[in-house]
SEKOLZA-532402 format. One record per residue (C-alpha): residue number from 0; x, y, z. Coordinates in nm, 4 decimals, always signed. Layout:
<recs>
@lumnu = NUM	east = X	north = Y	up = Z
...
</recs>
This chain:
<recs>
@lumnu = 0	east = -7.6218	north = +8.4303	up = -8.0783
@lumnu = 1	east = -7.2999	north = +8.2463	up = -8.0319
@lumnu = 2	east = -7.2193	north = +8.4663	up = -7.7080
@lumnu = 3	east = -7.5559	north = +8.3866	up = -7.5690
@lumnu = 4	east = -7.4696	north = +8.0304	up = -7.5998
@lumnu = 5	east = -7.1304	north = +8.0625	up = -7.4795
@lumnu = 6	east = -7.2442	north = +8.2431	up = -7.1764
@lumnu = 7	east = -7.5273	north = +7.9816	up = -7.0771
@lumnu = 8	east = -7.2690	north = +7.7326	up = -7.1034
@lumnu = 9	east = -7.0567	north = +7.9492	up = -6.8635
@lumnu = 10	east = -7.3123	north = +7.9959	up = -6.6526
@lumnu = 11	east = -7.4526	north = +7.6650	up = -6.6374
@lumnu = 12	east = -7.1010	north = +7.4879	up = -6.5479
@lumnu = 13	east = -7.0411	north = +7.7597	up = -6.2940
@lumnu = 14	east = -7.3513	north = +7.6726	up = -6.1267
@lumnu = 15	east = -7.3186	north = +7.3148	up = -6.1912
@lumnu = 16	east = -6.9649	north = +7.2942	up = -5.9725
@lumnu = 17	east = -7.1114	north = +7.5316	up = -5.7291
@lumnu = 18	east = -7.3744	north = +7.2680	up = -5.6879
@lumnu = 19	east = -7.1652	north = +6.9790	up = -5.6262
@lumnu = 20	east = -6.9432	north = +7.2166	up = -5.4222
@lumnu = 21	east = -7.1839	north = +7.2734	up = -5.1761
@lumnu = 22	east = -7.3111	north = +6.9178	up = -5.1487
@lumnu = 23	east = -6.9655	north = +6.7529	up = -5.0607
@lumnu = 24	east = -6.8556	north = +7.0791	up = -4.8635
@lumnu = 25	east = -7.2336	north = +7.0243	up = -4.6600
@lumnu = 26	east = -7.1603	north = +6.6443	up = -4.6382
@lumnu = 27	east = -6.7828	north = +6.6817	up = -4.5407
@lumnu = 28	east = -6.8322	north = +6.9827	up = -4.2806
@lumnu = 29	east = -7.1461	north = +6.7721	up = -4.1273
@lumnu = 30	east = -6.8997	north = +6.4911	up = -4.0521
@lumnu = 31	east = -6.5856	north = +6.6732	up = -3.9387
@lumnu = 32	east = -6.8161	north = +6.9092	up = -3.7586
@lumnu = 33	east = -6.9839	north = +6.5747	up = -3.5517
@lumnu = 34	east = -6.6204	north = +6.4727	up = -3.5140
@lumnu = 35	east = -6.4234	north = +6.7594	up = -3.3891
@lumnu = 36	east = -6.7422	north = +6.7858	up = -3.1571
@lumnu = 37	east = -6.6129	north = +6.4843	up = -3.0252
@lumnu = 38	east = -6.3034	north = +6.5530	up = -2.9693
@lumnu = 39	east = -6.3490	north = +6.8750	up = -2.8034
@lumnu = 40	east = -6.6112	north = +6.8041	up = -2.5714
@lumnu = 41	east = -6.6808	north = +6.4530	up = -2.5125
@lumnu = 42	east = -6.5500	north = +6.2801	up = -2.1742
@lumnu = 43	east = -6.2618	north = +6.0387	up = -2.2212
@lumnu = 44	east = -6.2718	north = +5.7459	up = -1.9569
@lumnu = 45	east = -6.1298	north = +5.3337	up = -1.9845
@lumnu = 46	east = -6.3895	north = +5.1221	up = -2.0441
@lumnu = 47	east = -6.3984	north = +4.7107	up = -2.1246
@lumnu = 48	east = -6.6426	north = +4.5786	up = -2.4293
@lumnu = 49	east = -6.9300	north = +4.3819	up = -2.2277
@lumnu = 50	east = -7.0796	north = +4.2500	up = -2.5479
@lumnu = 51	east = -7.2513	north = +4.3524	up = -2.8866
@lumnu = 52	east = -7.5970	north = +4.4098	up = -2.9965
@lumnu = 53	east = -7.6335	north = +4.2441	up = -3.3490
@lumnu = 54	east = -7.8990	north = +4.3651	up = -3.6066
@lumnu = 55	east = -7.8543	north = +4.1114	up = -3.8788
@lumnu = 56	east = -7.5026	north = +4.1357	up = -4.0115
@lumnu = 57	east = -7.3773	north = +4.4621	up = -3.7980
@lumnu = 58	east = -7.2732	north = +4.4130	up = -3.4731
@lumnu = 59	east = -7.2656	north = +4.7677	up = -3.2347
@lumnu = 60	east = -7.0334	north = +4.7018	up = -2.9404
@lumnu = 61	east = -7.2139	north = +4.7890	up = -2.5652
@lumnu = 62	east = -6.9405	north = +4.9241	up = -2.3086
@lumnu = 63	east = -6.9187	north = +4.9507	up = -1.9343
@lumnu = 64	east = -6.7040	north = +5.1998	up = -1.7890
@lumnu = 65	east = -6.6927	north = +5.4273	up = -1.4671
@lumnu = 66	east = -6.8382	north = +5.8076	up = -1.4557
@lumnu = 67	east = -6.7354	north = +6.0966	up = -1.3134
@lumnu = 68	east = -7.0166	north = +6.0216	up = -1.0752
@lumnu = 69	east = -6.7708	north = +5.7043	up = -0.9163
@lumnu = 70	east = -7.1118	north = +5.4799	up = -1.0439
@lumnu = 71	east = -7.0608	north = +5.2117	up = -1.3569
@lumnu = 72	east = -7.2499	north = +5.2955	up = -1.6561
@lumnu = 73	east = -7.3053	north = +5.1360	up = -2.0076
@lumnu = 74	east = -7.2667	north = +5.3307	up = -2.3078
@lumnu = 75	east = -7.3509	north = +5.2020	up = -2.6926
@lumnu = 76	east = -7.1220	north = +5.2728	up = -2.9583
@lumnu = 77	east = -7.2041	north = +5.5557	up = -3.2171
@lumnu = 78	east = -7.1291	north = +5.2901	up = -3.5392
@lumnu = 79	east = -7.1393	north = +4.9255	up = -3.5571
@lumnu = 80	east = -6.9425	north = +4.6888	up = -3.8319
@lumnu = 81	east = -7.0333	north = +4.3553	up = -3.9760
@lumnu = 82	east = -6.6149	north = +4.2438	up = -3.8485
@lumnu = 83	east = -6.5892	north = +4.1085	up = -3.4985
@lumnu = 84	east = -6.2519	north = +4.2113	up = -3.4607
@lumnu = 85	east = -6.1817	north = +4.4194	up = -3.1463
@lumnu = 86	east = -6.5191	north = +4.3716	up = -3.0429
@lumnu = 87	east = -6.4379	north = +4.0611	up = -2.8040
@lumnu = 88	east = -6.5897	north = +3.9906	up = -2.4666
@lumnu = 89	east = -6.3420	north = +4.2197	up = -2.1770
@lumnu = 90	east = -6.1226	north = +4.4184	up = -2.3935
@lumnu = 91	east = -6.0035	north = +4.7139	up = -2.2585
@lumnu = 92	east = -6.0656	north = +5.0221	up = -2.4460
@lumnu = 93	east = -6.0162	north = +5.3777	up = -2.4415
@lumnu = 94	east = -6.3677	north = +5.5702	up = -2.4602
@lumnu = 95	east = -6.5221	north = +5.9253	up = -2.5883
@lumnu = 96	east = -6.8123	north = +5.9372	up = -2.3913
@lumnu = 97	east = -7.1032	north = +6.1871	up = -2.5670
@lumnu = 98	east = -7.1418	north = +6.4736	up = -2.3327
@lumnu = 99	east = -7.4807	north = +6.4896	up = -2.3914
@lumnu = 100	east = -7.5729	north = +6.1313	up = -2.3297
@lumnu = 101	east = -7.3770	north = +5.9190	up = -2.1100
@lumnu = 102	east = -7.5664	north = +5.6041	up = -2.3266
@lumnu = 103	east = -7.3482	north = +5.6824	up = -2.6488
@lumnu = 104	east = -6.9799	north = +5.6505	up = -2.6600
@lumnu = 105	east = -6.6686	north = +5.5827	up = -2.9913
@lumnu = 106	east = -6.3783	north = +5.4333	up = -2.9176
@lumnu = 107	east = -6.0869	north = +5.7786	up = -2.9135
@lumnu = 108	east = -5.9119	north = +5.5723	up = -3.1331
@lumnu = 109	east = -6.0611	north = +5.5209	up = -3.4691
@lumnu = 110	east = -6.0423	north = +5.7881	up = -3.7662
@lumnu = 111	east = -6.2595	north = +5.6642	up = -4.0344
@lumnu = 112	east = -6.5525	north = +5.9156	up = -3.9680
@lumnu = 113	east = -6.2364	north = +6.1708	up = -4.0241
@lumnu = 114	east = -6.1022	north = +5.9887	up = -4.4007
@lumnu = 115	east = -6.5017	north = +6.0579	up = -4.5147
@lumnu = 116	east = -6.5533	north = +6.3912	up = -4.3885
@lumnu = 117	east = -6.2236	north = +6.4756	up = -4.5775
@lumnu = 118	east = -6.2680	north = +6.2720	up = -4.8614
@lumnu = 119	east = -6.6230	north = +6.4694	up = -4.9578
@lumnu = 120	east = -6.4151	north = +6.8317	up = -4.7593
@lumnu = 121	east = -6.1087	north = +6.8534	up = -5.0805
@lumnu = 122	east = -6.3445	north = +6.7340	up = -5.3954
@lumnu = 123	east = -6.6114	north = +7.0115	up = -5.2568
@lumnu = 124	east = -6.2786	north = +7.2680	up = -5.1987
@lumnu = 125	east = -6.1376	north = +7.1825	up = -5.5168
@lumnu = 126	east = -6.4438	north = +7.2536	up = -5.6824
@lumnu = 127	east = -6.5901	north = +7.5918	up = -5.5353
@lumnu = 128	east = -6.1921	north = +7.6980	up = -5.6245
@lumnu = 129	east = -6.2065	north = +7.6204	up = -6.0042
@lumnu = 130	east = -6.6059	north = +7.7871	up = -5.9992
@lumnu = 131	east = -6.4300	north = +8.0514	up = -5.8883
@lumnu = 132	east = -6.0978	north = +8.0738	up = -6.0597
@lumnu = 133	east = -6.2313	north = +7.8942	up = -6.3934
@lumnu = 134	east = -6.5608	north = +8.1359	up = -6.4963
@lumnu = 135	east = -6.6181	north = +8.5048	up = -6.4708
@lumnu = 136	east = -6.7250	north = +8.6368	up = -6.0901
@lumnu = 137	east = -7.1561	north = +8.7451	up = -6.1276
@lumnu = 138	east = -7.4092	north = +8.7556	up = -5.9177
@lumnu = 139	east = -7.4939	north = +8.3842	up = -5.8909
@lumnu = 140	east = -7.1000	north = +8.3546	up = -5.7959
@lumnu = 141	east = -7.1921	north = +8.5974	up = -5.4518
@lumnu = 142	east = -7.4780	north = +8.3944	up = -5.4174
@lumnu = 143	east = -7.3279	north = +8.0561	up = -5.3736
@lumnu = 144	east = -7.0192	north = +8.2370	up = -5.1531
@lumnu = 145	east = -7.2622	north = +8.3396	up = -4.9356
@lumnu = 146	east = -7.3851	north = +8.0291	up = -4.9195
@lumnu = 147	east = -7.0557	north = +7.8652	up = -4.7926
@lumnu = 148	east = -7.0360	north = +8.1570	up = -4.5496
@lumnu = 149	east = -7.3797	north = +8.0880	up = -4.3885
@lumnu = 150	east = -7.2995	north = +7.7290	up = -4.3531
@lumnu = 151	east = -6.9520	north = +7.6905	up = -4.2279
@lumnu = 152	east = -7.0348	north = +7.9961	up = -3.9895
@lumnu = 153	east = -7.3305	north = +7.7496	up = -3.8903
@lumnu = 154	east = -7.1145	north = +7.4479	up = -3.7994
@lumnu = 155	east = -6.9107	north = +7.6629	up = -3.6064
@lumnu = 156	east = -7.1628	north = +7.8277	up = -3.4161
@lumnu = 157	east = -7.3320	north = +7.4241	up = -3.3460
@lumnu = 158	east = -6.9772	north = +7.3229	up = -3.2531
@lumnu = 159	east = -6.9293	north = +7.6230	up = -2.9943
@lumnu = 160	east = -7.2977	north = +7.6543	up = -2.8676
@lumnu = 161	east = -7.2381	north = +7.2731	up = -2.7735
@lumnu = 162	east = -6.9517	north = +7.3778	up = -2.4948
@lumnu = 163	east = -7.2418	north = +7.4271	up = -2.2747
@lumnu = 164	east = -7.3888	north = +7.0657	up = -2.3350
@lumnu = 165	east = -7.1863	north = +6.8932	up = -2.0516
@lumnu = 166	east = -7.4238	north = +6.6888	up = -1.8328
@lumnu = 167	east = -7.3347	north = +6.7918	up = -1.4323
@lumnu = 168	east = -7.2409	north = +6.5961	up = -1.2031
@lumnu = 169	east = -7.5852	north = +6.6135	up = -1.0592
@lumnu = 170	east = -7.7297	north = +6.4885	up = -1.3837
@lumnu = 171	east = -7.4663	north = +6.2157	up = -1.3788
@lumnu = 172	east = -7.6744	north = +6.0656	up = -1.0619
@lumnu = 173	east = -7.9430	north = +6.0719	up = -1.2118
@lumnu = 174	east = -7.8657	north = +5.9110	up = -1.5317
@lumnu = 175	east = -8.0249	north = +5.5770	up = -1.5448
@lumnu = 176	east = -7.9078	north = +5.3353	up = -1.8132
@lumnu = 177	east = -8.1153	north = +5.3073	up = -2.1367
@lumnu = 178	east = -7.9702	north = +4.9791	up = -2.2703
@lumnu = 179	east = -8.1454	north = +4.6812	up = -2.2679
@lumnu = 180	east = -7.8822	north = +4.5101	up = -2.1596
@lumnu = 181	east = -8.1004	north = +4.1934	up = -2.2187
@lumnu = 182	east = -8.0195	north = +4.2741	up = -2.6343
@lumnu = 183	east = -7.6206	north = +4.2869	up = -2.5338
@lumnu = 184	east = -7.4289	north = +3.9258	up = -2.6531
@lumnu = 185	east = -7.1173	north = +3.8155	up = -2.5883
@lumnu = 186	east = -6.9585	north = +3.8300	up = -2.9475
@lumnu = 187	east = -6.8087	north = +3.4672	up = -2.8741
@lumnu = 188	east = -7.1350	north = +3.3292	up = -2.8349
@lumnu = 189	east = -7.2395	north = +3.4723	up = -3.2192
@lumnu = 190	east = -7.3044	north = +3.1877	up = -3.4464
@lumnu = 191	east = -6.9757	north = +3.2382	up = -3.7225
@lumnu = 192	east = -6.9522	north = +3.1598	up = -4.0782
@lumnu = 193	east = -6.6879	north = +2.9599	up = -4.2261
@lumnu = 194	east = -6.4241	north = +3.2424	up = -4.3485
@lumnu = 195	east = -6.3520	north = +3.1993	up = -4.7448
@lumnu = 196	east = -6.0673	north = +3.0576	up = -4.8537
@lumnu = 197	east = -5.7296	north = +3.3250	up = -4.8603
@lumnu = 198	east = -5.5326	north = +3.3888	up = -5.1368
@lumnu = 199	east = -5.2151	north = +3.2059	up = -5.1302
@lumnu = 200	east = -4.8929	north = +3.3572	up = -5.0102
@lumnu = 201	east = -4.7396	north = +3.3237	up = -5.4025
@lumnu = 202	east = -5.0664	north = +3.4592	up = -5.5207
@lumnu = 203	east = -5.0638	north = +3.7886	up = -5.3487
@lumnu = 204	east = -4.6722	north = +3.8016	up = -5.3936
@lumnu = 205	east = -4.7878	north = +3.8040	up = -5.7842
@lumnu = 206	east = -5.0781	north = +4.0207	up = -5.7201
@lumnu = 207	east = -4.9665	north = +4.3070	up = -5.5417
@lumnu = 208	east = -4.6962	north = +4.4212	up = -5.7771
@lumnu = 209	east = -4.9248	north = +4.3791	up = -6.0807
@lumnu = 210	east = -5.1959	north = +4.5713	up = -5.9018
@lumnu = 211	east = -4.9235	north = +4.8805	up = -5.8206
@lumnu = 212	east = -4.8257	north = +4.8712	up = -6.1457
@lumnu = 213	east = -5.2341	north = +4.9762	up = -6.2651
@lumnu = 214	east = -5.2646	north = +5.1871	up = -6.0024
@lumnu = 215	east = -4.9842	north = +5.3838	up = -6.0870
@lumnu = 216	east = -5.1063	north = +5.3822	up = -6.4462
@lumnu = 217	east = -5.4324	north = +5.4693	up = -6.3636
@lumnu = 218	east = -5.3145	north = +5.7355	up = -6.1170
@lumnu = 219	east = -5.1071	north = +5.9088	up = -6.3885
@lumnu = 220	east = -5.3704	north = +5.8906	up = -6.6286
@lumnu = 221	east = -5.6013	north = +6.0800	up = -6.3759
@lumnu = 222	east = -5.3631	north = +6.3364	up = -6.3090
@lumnu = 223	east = -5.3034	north = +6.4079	up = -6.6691
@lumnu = 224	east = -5.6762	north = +6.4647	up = -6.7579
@lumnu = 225	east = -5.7342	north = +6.6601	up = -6.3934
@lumnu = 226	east = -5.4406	north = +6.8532	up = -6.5500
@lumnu = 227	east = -5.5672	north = +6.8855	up = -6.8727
@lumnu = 228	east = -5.9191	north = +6.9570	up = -6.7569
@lumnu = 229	east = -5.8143	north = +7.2328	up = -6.5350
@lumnu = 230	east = -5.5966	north = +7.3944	up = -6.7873
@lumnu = 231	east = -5.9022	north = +7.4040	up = -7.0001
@lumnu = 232	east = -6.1428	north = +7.5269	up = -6.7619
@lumnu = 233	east = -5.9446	north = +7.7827	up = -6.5782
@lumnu = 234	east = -5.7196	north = +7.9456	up = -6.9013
@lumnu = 235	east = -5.9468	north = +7.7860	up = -7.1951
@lumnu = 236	east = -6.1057	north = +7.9604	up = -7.4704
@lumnu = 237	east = -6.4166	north = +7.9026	up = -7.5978
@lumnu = 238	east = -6.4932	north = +7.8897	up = -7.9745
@lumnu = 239	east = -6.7944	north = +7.6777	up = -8.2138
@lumnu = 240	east = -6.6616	north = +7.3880	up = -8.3850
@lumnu = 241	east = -6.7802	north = +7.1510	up = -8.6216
@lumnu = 242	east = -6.7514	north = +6.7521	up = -8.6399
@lumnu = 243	east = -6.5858	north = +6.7070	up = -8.9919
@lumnu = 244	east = -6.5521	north = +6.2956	up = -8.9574
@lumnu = 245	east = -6.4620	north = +6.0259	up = -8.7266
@lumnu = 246	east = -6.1916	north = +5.8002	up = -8.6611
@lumnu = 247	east = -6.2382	north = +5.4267	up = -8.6299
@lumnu = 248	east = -6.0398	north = +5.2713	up = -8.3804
@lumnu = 249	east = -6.0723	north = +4.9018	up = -8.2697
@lumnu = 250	east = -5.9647	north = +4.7731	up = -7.8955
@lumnu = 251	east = -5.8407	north = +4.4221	up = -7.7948
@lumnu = 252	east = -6.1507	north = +4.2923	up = -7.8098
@lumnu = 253	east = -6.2334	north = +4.4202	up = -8.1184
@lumnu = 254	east = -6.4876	north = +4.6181	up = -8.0272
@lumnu = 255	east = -6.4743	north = +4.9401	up = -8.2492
@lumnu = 256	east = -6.5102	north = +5.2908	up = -8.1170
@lumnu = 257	east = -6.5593	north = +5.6024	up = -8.2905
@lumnu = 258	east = -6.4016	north = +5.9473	up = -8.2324
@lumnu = 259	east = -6.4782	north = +6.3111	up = -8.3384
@lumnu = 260	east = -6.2741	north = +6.4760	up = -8.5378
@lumnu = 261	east = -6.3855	north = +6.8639	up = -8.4943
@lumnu = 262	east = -6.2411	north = +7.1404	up = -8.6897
@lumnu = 263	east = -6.2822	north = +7.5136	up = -8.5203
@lumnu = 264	east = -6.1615	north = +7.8734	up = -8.6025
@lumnu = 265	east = -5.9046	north = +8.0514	up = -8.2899
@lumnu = 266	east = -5.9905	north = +8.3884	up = -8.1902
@lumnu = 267	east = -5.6624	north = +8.5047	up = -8.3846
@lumnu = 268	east = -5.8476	north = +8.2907	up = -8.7063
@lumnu = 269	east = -5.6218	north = +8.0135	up = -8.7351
@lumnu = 270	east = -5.7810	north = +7.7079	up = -8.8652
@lumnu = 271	east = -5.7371	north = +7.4092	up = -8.6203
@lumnu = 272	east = -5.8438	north = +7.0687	up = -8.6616
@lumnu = 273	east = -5.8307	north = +6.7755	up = -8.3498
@lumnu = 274	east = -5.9035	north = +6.4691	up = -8.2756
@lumnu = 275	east = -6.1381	north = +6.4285	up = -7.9611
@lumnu = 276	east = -6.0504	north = +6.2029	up = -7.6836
@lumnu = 277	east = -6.3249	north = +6.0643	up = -7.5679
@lumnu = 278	east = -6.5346	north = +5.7841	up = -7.8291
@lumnu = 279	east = -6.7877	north = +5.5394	up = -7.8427
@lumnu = 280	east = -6.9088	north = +5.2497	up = -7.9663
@lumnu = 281	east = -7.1384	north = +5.3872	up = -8.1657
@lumnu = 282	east = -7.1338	north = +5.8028	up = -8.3165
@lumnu = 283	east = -7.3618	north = +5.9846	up = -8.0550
@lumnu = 284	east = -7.3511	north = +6.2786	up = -8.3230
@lumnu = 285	east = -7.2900	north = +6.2798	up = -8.6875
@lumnu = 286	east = -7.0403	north = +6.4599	up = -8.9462
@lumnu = 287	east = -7.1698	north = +6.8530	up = -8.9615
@lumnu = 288	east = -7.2797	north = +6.8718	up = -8.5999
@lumnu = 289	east = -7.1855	north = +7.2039	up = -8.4476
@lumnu = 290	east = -7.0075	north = +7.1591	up = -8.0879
@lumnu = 291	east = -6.8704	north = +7.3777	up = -7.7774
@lumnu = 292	east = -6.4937	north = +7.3707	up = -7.8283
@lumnu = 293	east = -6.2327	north = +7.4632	up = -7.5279
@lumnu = 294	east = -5.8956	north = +7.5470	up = -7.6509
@lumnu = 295	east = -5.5661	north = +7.6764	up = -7.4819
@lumnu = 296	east = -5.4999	north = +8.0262	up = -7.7191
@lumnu = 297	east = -5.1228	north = +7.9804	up = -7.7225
@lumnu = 298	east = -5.1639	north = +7.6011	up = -7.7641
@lumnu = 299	east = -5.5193	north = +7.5830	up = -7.9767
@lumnu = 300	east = -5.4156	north = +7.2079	up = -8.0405
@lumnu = 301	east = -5.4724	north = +7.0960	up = -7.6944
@lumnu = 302	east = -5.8491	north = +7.1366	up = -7.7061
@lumnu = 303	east = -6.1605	north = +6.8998	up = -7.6175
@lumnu = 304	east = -6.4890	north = +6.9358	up = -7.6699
@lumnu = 305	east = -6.6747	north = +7.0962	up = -7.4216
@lumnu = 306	east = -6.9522	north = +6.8272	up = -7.2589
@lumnu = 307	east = -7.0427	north = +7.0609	up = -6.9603
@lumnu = 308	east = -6.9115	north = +7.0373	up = -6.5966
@lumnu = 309	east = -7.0241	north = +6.6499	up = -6.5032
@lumnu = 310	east = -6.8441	north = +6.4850	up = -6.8242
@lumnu = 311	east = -6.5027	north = +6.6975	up = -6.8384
@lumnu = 312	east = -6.4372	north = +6.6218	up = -6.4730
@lumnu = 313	east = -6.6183	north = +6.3079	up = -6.4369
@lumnu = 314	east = -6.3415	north = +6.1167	up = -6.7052
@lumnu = 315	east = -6.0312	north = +6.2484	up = -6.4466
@lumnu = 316	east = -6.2362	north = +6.1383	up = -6.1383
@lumnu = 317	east = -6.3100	north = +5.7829	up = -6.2418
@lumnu = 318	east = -5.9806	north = +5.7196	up = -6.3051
@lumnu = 319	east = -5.8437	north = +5.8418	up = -6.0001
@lumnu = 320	east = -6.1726	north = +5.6908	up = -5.8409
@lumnu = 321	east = -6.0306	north = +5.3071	up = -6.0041
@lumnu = 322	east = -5.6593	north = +5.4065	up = -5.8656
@lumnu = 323	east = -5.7750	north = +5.4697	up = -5.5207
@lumnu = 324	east = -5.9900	north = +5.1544	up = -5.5244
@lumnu = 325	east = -5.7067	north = +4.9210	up = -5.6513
@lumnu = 326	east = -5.4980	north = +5.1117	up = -5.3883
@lumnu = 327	east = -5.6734	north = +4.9933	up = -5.1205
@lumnu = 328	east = -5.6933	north = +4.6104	up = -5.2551
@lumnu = 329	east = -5.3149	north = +4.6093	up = -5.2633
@lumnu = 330	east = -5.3056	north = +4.7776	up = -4.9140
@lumnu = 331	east = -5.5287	north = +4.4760	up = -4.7760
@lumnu = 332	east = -5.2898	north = +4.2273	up = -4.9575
@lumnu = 333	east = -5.0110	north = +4.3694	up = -4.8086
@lumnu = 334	east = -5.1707	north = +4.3435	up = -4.4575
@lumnu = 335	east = -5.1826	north = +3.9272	up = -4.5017
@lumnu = 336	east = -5.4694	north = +3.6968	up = -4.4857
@lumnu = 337	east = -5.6503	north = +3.9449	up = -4.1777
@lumnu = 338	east = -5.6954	north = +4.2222	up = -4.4533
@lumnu = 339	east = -5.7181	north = +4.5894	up = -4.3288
@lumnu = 340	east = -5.8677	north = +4.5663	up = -3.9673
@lumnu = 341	east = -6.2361	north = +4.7662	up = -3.9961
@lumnu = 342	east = -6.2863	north = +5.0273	up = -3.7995
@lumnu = 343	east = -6.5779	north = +5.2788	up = -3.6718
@lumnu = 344	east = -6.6581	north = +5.5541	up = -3.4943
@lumnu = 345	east = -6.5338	north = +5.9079	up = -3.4704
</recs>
């Protein structure tokens, strides 16, 4: 009975990561796929920023520049921003032009559309790997491959089908603009809001070194649970243990949280006894409960208890999640009173 339970949990996780595998590998590849289109096949040309089309708090920039066709055209821009910083009246600006649509153009500049697609690409990588490298290979493991096969091989064929999507230059002439130009505002003439008050120079001097010093703690605290996770997951034995008692442990607030103590027997049947790292502020199981242990056989005292695929590597990725976040706050500190200029587009 204990096998059969084992092997659903197997099977479950397996799944589970295979799941969230394919959504940030569909989500990633859907973005990097729209972007390399982009860069492949669109049609670079200088334009200058005639104005902005604003729909509430976003503001699209409208361009003008000159086609192949030797006639002036205005294109709209792919993304829009609530900043109207490099969006002014006459600036000069290097275009990707859609090849498709002479209406709908990016700035070549900007790589933001590039950080996503990668930031959802190397979670959904990371993730089919350890499916893969972590559980046994079955049938549901072919399955889900062949899934990844059948979509990446669709992006590519989407991304080389559209070679043959250049307008002409006969089409060109016959483009006629679909901007309502009458919608396009100078971004001077915007009504602006009084910009908050900026941290004082002293105050960020103070700030930024306190928040490097949590992001580096935070950082190394993620890496040490991704560590431990994956060590678990990938080399980990499974075995049933049982909560014997917990541990009270109060914080600075003196809020008190409670932690497992589970006792389990090794393959080998050593008796081994560990403290869990995860609590709570209140027992979500009580002394006797039987629980999924993962253990490392030559080091049986580095073990957890096993919460499924969403809890073991959810604790590693909000932690890394809160370094990365604090990251960027420090980055925009660094960069003065202006903050981190926003950028769009592909």
């Amino acid at each position: 009975m204990f096998d059969l339970i084992a092997s659903g949990i197997q099977a479950f996780n397996q799944v589970g990561m295979f799941a969230a595998a394919t959504i940030c590998l569909a989500i990633g590849g859907l973005i990097l796929g729209d972007s390399l289109y982009w860069r492949l096949y669109a049609l670079r040309v200088t334009g200058t920023v005639i104005g902005v089309v604003p729909n509430g708090n976003t503001y699209t920039p409208v361009y003008r520049y000159t086609g192949p066709d030797g006639r002036s055209h205005e294109a709209r821009s792919n993304s829009g921003s609530s900043s109207v910083k490099g969006k002014e009246t006459g600036r000069v600006v290097h275009l990707m032009v859609a090849p498709h649509n002479p209406g709908l153009a990016c700035e070549s500049g900007a790589y933001l559309f590039y950080a996503i697609g990668t930031a959802f690409l190397v979670p959904g990588i990371w993730l089919g790997y350890t499916a893969l490298t972590a559980y046994p290979i079955t049938w549901m493991t072919w399955l889900m491959a062949a899934v990844f096969i059948v979509h990446a091989g669709e992006r590519v064929y989407r991304i080389w089908k559209s070679a043959g999507a250049k307008l002409s230059l006969a089409q060109w002439r016959q483009h006629s603009a679909a901007i309502d130009l009458s919608t396009v505002r100078p971004v001077e003439s915007l009504p602006t809001t009084p910009a908050p008050a900026q941290m004082s120079q002293g105050n960020r001097k103070f700030a930024i070194p306190v928040l490097g010093i949590f992001a580096v703690i935070l950082t190394g605290a993620g890496l040490y649970n991704l560590s431990f996770v994956y060590a678990l997951q990938k080399s980990g034995t499974r075995a049933q243990g049982e909560i014997v008692r917990f541990v009270e442990k109060s914080d600075s607030h003196d809020s008190v949280n409670y932690y497992a103590v589970v006792r389990f027997r090794t393959a080998d049947n050593r008796m081994i006894q560990f403290e869990d790292q995860v609590g709570s502020n209140h027992p979500i199981r009580r002394q006797g409960d039987q629980v999924p242990v993962l253990y490392l056989a030559n080091s049986p005292n580095r073990s957890m208890i096993d919460r499924g695929m969403i809890i073991n590597w959810g604790i590693p990725a909000l932690l890394l999640s809160a370094a990365a976040g604090i990251t960027v706050l420090m980055l925009k500190l660094l960069r003065g009173p202006t903050g981190l200029r926003a950028s769009g587009g592909t």
